[in-house]
C-alpha positions in Angstrom: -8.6 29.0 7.1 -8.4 32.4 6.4 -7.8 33.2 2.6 -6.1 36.7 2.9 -3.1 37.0 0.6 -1.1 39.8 0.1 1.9 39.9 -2.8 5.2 40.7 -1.1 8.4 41.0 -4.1 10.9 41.7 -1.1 13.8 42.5 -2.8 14.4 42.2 -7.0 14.6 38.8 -9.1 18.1 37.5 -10.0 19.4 34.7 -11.2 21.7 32.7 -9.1 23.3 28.8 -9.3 23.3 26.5 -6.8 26.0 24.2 -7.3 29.2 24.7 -5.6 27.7 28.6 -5.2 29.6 29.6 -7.8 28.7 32.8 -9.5 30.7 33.6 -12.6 31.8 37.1 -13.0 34.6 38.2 -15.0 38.1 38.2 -13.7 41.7 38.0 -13.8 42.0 35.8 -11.2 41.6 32.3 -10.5 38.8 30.8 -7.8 40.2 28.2 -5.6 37.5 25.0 -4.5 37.9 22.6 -2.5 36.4 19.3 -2.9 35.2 16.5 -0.1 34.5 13.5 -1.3 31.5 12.1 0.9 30.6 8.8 -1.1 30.9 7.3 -4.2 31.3 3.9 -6.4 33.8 2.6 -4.4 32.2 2.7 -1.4 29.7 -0.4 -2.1 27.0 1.8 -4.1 26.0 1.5 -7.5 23.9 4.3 -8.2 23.0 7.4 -5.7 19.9 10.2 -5.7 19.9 13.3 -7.3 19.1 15.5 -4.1 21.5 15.1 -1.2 21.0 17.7 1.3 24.1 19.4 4.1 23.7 21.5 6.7 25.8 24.3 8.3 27.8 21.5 10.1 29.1 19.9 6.8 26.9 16.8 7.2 25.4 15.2 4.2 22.6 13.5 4.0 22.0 11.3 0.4 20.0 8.3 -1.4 22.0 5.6 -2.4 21.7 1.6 -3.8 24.2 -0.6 -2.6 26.0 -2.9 -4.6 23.5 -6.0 -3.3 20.4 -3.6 -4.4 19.8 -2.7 -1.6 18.6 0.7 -1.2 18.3 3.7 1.6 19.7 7.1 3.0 23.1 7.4 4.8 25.0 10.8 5.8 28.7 11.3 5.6 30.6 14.4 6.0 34.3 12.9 4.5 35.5 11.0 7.6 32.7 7.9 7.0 29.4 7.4 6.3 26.4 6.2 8.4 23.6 4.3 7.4 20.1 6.1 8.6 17.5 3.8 6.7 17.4 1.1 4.7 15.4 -1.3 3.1 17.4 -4.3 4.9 15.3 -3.6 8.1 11.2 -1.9 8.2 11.2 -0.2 5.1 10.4 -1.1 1.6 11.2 1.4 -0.8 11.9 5.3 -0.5 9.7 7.1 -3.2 10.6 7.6 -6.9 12.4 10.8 -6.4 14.1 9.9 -3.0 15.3 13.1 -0.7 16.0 14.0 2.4 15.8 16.8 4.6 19.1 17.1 7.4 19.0 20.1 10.1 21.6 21.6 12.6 21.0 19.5 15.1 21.5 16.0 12.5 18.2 15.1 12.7 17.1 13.8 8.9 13.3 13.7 7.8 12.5 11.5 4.8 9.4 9.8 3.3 9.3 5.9 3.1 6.8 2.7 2.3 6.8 -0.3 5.2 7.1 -4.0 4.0 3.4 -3.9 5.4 2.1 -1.3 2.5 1.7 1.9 4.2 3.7 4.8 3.8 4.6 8.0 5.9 7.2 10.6 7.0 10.1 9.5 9.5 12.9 10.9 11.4 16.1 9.9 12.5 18.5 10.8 15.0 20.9 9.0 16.8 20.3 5.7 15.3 16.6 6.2 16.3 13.3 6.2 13.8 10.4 7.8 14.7 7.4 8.1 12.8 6.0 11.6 12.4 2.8 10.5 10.4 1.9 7.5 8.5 -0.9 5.7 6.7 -2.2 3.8 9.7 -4.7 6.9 10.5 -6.3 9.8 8.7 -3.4 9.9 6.0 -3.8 8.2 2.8 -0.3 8.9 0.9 2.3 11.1 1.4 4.9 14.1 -0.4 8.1 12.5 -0.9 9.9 15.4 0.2 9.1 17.0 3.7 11.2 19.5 5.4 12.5 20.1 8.8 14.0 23.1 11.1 16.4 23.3 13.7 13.7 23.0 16.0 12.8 19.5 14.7 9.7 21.0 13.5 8.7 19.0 10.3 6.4 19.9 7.3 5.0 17.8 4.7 2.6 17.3 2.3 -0.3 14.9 2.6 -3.9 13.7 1.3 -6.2 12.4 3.6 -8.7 9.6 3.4 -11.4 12.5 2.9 -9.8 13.0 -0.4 -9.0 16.7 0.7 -5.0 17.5 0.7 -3.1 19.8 2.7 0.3 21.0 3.9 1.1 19.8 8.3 3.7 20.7 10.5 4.5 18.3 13.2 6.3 19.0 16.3 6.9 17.0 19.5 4.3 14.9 18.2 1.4 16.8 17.6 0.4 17.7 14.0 -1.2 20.8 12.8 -3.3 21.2 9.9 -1.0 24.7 7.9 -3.3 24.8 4.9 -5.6 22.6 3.1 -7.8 22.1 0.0 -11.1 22.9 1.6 -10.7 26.9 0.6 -9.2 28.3 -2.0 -6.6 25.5 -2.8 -7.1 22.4 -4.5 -4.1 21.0 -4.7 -0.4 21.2 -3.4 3.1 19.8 -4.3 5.3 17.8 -2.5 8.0 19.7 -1.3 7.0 22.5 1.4 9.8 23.8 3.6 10.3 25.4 6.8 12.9 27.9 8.4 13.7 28.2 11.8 11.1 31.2 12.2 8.2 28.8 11.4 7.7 30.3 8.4 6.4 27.7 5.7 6.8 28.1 2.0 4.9 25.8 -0.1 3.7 25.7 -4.0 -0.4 25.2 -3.9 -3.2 24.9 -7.1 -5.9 27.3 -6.8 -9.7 26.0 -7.4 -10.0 29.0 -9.7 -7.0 28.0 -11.9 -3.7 28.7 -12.2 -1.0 28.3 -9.0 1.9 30.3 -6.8 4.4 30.1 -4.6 2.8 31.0 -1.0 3.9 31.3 2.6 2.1 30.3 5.8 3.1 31.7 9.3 0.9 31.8 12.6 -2.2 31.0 10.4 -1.7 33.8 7.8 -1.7 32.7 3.9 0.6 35.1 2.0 0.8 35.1 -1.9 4.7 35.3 -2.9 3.9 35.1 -6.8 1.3 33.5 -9.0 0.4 32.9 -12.8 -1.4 35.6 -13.1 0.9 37.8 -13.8 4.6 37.5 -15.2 5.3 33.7 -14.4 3.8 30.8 -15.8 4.5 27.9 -13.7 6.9 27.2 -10.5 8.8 24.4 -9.0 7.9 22.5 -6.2 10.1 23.4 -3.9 10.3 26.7 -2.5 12.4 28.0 0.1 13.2 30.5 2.7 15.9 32.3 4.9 15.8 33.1 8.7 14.7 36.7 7.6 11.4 35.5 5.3 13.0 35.8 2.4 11.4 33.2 -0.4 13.4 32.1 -3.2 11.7 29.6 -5.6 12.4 28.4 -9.2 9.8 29.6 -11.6 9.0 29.7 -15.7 8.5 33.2 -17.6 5.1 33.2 -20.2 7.6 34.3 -22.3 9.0 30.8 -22.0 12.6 31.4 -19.9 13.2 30.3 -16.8 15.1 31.3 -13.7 15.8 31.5 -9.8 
């Protein structure tokens, strides 16, 4: 792996909110929203995750436990809602920080444990699971919260039963080692993601101390920010646009926080 990074601020820090992508500014006029209800209480569940996740089609894809206990992930988009997994069939349980991952094309990625005791990363689409990676081989255990492109392409985080960690990208079937802890990483978070260029953005641990938010595309490792400088720690879960720009959620040594 080669360990060349190069820091890249592409365009100054702000400070933005996600939900609803509201941005207050003063005026003198009001802001419409509308509001689509996709699921809630009344709809047989008694709890849902904190993470759903849409894409460009309006299609949401969420965690919730049904009224019975049962639990597993279901999309809606306001005109129904379809079940995708759930532990009523080959799956046990969905991680302690359930999420999942929906593209264009309404394909949703998500991590789960079998009744049998392993775990991996699966797909659906259609109605149909398939299994990207799983336990049964040179995986041990699994991030709970791999990505996915347009392409189908799918990232996610994973040890291995050497012990070493890394961050893989699976497509058509064949998996692809991006980065692992062999170099200059020791460890890496759960969350990478991927945009539709291939570009993978991913939080890793350096052996030497200290961490950073860090892309990966065609094999090159570039440093987007790390500790040593202004920040002081960063979330798990950075992402990217179609253009390589990386936005990520980081903590000031000053001690505020921001986008």
């Amino acid at each position: 792996m080669s360990n060349k990074m190069v820091i890249r601020f592409s365009k100054p820090l702000s400070v933005a909110a996600v939900s609803l992508s509201l941005i207050w500014l003063p005026t003198d006029k009001a802001i419409a929203f509308s509001f689509t209800k996709i699921a809630d209480t009344s709809d047989g569940f008694s709890n849902f995750g904190l993470l759903p996740a849409i894409n460009d089609q309006g299609t949401v894809a969420f965690f919730a436990i049904s009224d019975e206990g049962d639990s597993g992930y279901f999309t809606g988009d306001g005109g129904g809602i379809t079940p995708i997994a759930d532990t009523q069939g080959i799956f046990d349980q969905f991680g302690q920080f359930p999420g999942a991952a929906i593209n264009n094309t309404g394909t949703v990625v998500f991590f789960a444990s079998l009744d049998g005791g392993e775990q991996g990363i699966f797909t659906s689409r259609d109605g149909i699971i398939t299994t990207i990676a799983d336990s049964s081989n040179s995986f041990q255990e699994f991030g709970q919260l791999p990505g996915i492109n347009d392409q189908d392409t799918v990232v996610f985080q994973a040890s291995l039963d050497t012990e070493e960690q890394g961050i893989f990208s699976s497509s058509g079937g064949l998996i692809t080692p991006i980065v692992d802890s062999s170099d200059v990483f020791s460890s890496f978070a759960s969350a990478p993601t991927i945009n539709n260029n291939n570009l993978v953005a991913f939080r890793g641990f350096l052996d030497t101390g200290g961490e950073g938010v860090f892309t990966s595309n065609d094999g090159l490792i570039t440093k987007i920010a790390d500790s040593q400088g202004i920040f002081d720690f960063f979330g798990s879960s950075p992402t990217s646009n179609g253009e390589g720009t990386v936005a990520f959620f980081a903590s000031l040594n000053e001690g505020e926080k921001g986008i």
